[in-house]
ZASE-258864 format. One record per residue (C-alpha): residue in three letters; x, y, z. Coordinates in steps of 0.02 Angstrom, whole numbers. Each point is the difference from the previous one (the first is absolute). Example, Ala and Ser with C-alpha at 12.3 -4.5 7.8 and 13.67 -1.06 7.14 Angstrom:
<atoms>
     r       c1       c2       c3
   ala      615     -225      390
   ser       69      172      -33
</atoms>
This chain:
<atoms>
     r       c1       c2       c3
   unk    -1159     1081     -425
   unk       24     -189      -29
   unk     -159     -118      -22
   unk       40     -179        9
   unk     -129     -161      -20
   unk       90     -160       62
   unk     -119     -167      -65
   unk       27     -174      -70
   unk     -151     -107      -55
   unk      -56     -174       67
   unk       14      -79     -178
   unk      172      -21      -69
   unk      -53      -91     -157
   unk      -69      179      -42
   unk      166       99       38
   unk       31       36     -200
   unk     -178       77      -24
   unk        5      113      140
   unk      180       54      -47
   unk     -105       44     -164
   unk     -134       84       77
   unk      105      100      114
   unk       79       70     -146
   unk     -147      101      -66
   unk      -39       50      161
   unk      169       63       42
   unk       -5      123     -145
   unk     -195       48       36
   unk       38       37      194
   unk      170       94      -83
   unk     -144      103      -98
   unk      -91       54      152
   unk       28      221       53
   unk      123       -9      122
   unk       86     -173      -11
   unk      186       29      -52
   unk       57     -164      -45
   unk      -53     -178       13
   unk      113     -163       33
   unk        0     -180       30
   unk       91     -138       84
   unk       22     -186       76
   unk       64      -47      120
   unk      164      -99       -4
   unk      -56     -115      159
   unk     -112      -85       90
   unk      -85       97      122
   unk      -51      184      -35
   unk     -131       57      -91
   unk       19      -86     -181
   unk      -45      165      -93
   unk       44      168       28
   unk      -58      168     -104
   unk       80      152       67
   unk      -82      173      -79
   unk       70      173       18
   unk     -162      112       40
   unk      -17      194       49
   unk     -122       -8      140
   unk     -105     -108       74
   unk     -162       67      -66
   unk       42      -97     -171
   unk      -78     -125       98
   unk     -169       77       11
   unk        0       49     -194
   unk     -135      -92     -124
   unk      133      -59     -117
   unk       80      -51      146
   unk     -124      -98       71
   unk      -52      -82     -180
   unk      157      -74      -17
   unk       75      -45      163
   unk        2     -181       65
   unk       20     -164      -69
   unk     -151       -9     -112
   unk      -31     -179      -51
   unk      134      -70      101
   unk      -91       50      160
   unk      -54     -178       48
   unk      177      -83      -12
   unk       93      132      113
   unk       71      -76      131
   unk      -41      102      156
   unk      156      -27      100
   unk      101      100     -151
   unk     -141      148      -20
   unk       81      130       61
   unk      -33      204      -47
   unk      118      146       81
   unk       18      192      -29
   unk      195       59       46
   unk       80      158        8
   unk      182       12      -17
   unk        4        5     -181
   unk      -73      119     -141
   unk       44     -133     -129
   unk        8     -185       17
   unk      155      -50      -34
   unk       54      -69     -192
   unk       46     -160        1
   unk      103      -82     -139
   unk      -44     -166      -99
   unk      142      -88       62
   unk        8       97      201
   unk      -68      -65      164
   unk     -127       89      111
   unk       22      -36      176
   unk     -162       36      111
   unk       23       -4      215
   unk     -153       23       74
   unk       27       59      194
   unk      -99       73      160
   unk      186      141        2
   unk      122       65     -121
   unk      157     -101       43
   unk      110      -28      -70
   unk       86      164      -66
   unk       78      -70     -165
   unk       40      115     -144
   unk      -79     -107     -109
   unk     -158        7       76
   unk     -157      131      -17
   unk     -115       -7      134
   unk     -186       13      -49
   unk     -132       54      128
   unk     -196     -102       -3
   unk     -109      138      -20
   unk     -154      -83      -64
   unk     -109     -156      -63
   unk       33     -151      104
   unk      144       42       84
   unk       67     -157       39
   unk      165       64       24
   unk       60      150       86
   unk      153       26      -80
   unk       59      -57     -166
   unk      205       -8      -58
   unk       18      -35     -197
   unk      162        9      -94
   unk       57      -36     -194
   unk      121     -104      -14
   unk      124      -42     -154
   unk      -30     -181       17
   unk      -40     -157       93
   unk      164      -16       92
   unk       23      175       65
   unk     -195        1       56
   unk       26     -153       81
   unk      143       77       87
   unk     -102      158       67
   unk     -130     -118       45
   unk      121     -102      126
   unk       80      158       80
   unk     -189       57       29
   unk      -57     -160       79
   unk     -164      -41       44
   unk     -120      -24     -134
   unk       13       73     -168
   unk      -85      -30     -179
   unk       85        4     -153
   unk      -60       40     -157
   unk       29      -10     -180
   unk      -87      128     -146
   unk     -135      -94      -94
   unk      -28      138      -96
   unk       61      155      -53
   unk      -59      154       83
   unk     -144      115      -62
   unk      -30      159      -26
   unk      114      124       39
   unk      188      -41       34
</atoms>
């Protein structure tokens, strides 16, 4: 199962320290029974969601775990999240989120159907959390130009994303 949290915060002058902070806490929720693998990125425009983790998990009830609950959320940061960007989903589709390179893309397509049918795409179902999305498409792209590419023959609005970090835990 894939686990993604989508923010940005309402201070930009502080966009270095939270970079920081989500660092450690990257590699603590990576540390957590039953969370596979932990990764971060930005967003290359204006638009979506600033911020996007994307976890690989076993099963939902990680979420109801102690360690779980001790380290989830955004901590001190909590007051500068900018609501419009907070959002939490559960998918199925996936075992494993996929591993995306320093220098690839990760396109995201949030949509009420699957469509379109594009080999490059994997489908993700919202199973849980806020579910503001029922389906999800994501795809890792070699670079800018080719993701920009998928996006156009996909139309409609999609969010692309560059690695901020690299990813946690297991590979």
């Amino acid at each position: 199962m894939i686990f993604t949290s989508q923010s940005g915060i309402t201070d930009a002058r502080r966009r270095a320290d939270w970079d920081d902070w989500y660092l450690g806490h990257l590699t603590a929720m990576a540390a957590v029974p039953g969370i596979g693998s932990a990764q971060r990125f930005a967003a290359l425009d204006d638009g979506p969601p600033p911020s996007l983790a994307m976890y690989s998990i076993t099963a939902p009830d990680v979420f109801d775990s102690e360690i779980y609950l001790e380290t989830r959320g955004m901590g001190p940061w909590k007051a500068l999240i900018d609501a419009r960007h907070y959002k939490r989903n559960l998918f199925e589709g996936l075992d494993v989120a996929p591993s995306v390179p320093p220098d690839a893309i990760l396109l995201v397509a949030d949509r009420a159907v699957p469509e379109p049918a594009l080999p490059a795409l994997t489908w993700l179902r919202t199973v849980g959390l806020d579910r503001s999305t029922p389906v999800r498409a994501v795809a890792v792209l070699a670079d800018l130009p080719a993701a920009r590419h998928l996006a156009a023959a996909i139309g409609g609005p999609v969010a692309l994303y560059r690695p901020i970090t690299r990813r946690y835990g297991a590979a």
